[in-house]
TORPA-4810 file (N, C-alpha, C, O; in nm, 3 decimals):
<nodes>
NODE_1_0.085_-0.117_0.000_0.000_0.000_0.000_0.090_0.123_0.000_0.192_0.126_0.068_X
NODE_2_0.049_0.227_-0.078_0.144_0.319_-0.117_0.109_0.434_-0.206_0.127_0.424_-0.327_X
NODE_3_0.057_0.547_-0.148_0.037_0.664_-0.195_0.168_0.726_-0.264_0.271_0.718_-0.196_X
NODE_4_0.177_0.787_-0.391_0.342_0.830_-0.428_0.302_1.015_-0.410_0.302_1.088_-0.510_X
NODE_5_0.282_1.049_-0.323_0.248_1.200_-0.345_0.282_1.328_-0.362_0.232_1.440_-0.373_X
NODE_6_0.434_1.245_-0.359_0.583_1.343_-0.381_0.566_1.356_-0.560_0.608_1.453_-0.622_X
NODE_7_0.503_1.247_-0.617_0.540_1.172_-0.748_0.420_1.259_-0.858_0.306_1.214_-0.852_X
NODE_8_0.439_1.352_-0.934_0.329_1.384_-1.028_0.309_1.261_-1.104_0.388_1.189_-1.165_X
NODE_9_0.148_1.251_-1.078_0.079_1.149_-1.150_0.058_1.111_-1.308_0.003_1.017_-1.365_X
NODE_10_0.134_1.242_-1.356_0.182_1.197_-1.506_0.322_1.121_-1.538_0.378_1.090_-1.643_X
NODE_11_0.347_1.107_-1.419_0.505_1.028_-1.434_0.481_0.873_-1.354_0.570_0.804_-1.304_X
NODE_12_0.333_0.845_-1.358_0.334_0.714_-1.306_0.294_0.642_-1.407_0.207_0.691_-1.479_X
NODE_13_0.346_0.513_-1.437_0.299_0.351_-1.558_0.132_0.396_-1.516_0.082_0.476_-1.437_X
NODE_14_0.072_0.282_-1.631_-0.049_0.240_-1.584_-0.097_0.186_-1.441_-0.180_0.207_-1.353_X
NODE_15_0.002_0.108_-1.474_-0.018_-0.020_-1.341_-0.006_0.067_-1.199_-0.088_0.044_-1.111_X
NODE_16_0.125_0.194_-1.175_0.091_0.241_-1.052_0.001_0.347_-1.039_-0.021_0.377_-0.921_X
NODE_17_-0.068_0.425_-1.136_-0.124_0.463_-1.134_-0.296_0.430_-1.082_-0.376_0.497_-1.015_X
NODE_18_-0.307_0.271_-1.160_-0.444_0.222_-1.100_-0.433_0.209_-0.932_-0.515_0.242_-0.846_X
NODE_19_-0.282_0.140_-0.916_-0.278_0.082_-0.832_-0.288_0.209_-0.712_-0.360_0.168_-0.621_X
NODE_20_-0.248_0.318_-0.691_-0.280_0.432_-0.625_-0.417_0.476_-0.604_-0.470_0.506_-0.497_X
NODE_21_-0.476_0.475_-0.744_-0.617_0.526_-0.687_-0.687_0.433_-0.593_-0.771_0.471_-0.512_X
NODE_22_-0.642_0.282_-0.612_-0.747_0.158_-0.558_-0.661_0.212_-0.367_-0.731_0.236_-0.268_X
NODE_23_-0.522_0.217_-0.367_-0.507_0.242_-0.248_-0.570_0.368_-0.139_-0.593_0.354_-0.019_X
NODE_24_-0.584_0.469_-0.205_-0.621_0.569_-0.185_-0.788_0.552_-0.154_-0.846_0.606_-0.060_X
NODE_25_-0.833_0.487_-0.228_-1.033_0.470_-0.217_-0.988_0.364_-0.089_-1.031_0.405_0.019_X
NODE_26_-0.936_0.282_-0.083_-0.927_0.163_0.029_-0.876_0.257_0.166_-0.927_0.246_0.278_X
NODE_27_-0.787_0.331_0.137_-0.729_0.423_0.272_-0.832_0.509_0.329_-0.835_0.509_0.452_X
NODE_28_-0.941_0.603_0.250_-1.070_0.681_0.259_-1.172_0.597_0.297_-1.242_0.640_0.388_X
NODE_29_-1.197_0.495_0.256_-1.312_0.403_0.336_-1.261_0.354_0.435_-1.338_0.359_0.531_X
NODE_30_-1.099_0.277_0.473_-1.091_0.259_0.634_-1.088_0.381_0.736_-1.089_0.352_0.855_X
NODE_31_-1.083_0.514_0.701_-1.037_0.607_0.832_-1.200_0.693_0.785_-1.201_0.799_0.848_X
NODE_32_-1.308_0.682_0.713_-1.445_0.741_0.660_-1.540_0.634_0.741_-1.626_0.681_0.814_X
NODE_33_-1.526_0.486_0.729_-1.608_0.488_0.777_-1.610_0.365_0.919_-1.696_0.305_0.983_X
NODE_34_-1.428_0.377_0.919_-1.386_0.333_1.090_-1.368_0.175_1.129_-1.357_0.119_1.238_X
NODE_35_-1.369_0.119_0.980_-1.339_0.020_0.950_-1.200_-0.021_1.013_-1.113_0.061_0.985_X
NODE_36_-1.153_-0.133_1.097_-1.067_-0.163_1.168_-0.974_-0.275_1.077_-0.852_-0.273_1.096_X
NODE_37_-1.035_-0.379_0.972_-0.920_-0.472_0.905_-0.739_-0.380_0.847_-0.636_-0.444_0.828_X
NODE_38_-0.747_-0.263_0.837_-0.653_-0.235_0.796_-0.618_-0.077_0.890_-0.532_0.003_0.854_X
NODE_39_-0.675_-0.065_0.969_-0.655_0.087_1.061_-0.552_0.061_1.091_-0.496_0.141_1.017_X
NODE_40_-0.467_0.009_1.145_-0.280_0.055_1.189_-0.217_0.018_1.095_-0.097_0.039_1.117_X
NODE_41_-0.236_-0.034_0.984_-0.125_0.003_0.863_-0.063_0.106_0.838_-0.128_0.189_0.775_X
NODE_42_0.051_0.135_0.866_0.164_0.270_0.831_0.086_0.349_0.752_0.023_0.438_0.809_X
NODE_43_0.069_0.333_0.577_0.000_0.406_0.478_-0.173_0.456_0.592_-0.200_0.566_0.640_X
NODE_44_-0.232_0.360_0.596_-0.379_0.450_0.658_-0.318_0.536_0.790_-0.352_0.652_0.811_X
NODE_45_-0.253_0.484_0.850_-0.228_0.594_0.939_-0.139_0.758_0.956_-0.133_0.847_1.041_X
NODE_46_-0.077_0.731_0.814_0.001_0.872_0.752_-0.086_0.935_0.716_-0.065_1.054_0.690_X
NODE_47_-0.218_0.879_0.700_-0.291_1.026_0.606_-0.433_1.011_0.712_-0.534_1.067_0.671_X
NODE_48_-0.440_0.954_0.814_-0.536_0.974_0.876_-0.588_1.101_0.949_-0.706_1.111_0.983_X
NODE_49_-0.503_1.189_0.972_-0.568_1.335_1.030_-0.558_1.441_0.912_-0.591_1.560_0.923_X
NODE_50_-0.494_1.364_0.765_-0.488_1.445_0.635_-0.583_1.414_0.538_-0.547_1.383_0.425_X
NODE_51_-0.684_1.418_0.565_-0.840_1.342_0.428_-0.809_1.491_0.341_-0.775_1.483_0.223_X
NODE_52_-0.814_1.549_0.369_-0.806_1.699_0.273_-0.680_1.673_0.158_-0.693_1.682_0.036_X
NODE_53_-0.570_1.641_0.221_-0.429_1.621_0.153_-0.462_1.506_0.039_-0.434_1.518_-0.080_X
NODE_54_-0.526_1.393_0.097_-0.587_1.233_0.066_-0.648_1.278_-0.109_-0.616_1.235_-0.220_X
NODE_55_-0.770_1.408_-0.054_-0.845_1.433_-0.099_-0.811_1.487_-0.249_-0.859_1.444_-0.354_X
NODE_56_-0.710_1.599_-0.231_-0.632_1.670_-0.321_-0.532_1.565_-0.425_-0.530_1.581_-0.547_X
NODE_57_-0.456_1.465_-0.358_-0.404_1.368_-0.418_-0.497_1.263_-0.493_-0.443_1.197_-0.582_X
NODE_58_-0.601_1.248_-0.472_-0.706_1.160_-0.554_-0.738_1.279_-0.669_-0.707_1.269_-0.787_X
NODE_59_-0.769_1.332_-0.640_-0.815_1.458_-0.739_-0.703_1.476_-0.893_-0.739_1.480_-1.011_X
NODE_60_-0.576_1.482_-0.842_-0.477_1.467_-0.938_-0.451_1.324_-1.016_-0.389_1.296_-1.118_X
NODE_61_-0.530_1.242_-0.914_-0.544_1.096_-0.996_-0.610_1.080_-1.091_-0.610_1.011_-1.193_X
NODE_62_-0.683_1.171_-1.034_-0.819_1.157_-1.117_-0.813_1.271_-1.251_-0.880_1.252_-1.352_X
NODE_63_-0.748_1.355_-1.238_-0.735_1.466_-1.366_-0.638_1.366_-1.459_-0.671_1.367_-1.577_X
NODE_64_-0.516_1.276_-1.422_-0.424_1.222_-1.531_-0.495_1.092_-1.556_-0.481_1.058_-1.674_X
NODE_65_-0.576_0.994_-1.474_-0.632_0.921_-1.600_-0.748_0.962_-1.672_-0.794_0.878_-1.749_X
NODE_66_-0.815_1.092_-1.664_-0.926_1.146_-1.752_-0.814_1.176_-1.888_-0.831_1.123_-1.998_X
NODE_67_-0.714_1.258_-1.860_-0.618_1.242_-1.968_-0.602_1.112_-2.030_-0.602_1.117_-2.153_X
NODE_68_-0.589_0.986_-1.973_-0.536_0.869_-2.030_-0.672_0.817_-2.115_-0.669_0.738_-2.209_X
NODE_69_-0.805_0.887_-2.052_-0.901_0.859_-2.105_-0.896_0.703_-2.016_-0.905_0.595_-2.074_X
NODE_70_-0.878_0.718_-1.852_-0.953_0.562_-1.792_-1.047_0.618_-1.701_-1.021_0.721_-1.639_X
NODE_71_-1.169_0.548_-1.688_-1.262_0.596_-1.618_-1.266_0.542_-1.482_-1.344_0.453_-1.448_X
NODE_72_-1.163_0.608_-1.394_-1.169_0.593_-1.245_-1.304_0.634_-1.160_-1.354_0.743_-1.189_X
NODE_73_-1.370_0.551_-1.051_-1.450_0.633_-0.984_-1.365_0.745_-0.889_-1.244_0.752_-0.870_X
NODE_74_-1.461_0.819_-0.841_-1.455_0.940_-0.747_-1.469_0.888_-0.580_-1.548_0.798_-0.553_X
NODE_75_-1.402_0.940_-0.493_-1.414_0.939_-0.368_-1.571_0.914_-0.343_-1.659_0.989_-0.384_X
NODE_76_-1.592_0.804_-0.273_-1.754_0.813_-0.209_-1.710_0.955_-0.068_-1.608_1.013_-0.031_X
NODE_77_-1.886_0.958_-0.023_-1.901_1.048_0.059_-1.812_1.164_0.082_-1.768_1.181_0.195_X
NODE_78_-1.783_1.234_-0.001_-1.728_1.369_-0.022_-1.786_1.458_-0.047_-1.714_1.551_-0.082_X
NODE_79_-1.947_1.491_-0.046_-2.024_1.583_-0.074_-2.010_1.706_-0.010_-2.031_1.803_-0.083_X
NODE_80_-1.971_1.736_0.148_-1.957_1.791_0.242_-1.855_1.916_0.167_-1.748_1.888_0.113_X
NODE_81_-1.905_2.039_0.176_-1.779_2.158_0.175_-1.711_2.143_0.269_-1.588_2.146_0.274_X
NODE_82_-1.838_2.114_0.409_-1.735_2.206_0.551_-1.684_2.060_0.617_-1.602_2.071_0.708_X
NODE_83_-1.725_1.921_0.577_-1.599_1.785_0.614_-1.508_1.825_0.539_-1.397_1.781_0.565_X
NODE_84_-1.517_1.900_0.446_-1.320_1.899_0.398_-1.268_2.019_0.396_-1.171_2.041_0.323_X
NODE_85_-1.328_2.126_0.480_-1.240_2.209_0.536_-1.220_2.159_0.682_-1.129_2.204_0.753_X
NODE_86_-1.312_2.061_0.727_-1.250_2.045_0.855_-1.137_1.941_0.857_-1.067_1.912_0.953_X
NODE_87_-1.131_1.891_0.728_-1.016_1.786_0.749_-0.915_1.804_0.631_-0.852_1.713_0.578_X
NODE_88_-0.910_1.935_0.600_-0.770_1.963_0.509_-0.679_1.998_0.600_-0.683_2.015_0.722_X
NODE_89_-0.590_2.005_0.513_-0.436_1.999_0.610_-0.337_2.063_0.481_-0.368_2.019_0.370_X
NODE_90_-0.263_2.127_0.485_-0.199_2.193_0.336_-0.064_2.141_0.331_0.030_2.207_0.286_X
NODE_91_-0.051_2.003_0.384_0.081_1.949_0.374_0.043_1.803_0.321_-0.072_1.758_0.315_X
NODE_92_0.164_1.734_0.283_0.138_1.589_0.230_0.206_1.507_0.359_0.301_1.565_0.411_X
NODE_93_0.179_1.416_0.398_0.283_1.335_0.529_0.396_1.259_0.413_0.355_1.207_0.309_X
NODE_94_0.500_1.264_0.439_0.540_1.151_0.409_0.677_1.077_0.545_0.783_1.116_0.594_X
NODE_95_0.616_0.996_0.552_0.695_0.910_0.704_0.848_0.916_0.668_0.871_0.935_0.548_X
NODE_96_0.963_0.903_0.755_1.125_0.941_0.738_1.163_0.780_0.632_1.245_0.769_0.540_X
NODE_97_1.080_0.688_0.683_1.081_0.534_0.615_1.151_0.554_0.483_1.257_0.506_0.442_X
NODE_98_1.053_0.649_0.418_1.069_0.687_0.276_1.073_0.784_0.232_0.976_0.816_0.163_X
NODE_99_1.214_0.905_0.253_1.189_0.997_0.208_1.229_1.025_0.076_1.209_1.142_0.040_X
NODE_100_1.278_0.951_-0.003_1.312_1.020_-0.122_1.232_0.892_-0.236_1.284_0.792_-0.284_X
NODE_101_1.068_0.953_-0.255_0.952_0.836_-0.310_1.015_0.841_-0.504_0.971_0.753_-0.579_X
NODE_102_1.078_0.907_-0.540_1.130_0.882_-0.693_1.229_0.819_-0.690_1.274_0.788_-0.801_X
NODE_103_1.293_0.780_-0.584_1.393_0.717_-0.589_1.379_0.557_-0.537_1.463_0.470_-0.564_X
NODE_104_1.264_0.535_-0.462_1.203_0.454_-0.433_1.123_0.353_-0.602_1.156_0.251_-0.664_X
NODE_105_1.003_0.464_-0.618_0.982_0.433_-0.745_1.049_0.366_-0.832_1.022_0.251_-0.867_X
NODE_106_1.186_0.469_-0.890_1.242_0.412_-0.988_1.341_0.303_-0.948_1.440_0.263_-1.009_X
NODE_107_1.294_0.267_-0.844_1.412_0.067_-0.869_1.277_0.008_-0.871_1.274_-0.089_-0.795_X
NODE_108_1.148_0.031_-0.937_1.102_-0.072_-0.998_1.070_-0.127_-1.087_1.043_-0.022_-1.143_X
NODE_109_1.040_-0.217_-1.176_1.055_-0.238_-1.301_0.945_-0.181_-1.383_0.877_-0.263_-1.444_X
NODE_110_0.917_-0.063_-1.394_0.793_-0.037_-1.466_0.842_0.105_-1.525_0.946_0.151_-1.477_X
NODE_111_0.779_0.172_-1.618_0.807_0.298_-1.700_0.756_0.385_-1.619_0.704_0.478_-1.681_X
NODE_112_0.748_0.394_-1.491_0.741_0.542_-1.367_0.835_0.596_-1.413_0.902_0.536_-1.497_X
NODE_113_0.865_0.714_-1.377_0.949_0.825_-1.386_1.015_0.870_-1.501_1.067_0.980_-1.522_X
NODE_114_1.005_0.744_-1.590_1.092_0.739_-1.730_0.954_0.866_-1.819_0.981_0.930_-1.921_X
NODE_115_0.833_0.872_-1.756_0.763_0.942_-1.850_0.752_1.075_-1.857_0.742_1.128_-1.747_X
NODE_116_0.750_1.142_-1.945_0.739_1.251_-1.920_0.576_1.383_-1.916_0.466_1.392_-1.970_X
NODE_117_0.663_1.465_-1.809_0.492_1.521_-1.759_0.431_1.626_-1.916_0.320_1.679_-1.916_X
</nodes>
């Protein structure tokens, strides 16, 4: 599980690209609606007091595969103006684990980073 949010989403393959949004909808339904199978996982718990940050990073997921022309769904229960001013945050977390996520990225075998924005 693995948000890249350091990483512009035009420089991710297909594959991490899907694979982000599915993490990201899975991270928003365990800390939305308190679901416990995955609540202390490192990833749900970096962005758990950040749904706003969460929020903004799905959003950019969602603008580069409308570009790719793939039809991702949208965040459930996000209707709320004032739930996501109460839960923005104007920073991204990223834990000391992993601080340098393009460098992470690129030792894997896929065309990340090789693309250009």
């Amino acid at each position: 599980m693995r948000v890249w949010n350091e990483i512009n989403p035009s420089r991710l393959c297909r594959n991490h690209l899907l694979a982000e949004h599915r993490e990201i909808l899975c991270i928003w339904s365990v800390i939305t609606k308190g679901k416990k199978g995955y609540r202390n996982h490192p990833e749900v718990k970096r962005w758990g007091d950040s749904l706003g940050a969460l929020w903004l990073r799905h959003n950019d997921i969602l603008k580069e595969s409308k570009k790719r022309k793939y039809n991702f769904k949208d965040l459930p229960h996000w209707s709320s103006e004032l739930y996501l001013r109460k839960h923005m945050k104007n920073r991204f977390v990223t834990p000391k684990a992993w601080d340098n996520q393009e460098k992470s990225l690129s030792s894997k075998n896929c065309d990340c980073i090789k693309r250009r924005t």
